[in-house]
C-alpha positions, 0 to 999 in steps of 0.5 A: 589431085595433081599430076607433079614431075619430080626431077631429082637423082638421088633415089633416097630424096625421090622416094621420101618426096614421092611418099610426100606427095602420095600422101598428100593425093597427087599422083608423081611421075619420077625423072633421075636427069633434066635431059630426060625430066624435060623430055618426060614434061613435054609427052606427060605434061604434067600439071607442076615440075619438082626441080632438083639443081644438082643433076648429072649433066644438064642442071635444074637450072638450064632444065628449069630455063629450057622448060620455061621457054619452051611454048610446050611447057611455058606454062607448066610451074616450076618449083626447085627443090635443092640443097642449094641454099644460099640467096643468090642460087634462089635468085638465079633460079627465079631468074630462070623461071622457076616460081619458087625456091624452096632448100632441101629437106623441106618441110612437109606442111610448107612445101604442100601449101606451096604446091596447092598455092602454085596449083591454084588448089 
């Protein structure tokens, strides 16, 4: 069981991604904006970050960008979750640090896989 942050505003894909991940055994915590999803991954720490790129405010990208530099939570993966689909929004993500990119609704097999691959599960 991992302990994953889900940084996402939309309360539909929080909870359809929340019930995902439950019934895959890991425990999550929520966040609805990056400010307070990076405030959130410095106290908690969790083990793997979910990334939403459209926020309100700051985005997933500048949040992954912060969390990838940030000593604190360098270490901790980040993989964005976002209705973005084209390959250049994939490539700038990456860019900002973020291990993979994966486009909204995804599937639940091939985003588990990719978690328990990014968690060395």
């Amino acid at each position: 069981m991992a302990r994953i942050l889900l940084i996402e505003d939309s309360p539909t894909d929080t909870a359809v991604l929340t019930q995902l991940l439950e019934r895959n055994g890991h425990q999550v915590l929520t966040s609805g904006s990056a400010e307070d999803g990076i405030e959130v991954c410095k106290r908690e720490l969790p083990d793997l970050v979910l990334m939403d790129v459209v926020l309100p405010g700051m985005n997933g990208f500048q949040a992954t960008r912060a969390l990838s530099r940030d000593g604190a939570t360098s270490a901790i993966p980040v993989l964005i979750v976002s209705t973005k689909g084209m390959e250049t929004d994939k490539a700038w993500g990456l860019r900002q640090g973020a291990k993979d990119y994966i486009v909204k609704p995804p599937n639940e097999g091939a985003l588990v896989a990719r978690i328990n691959e990014l968690l060395g599960a």
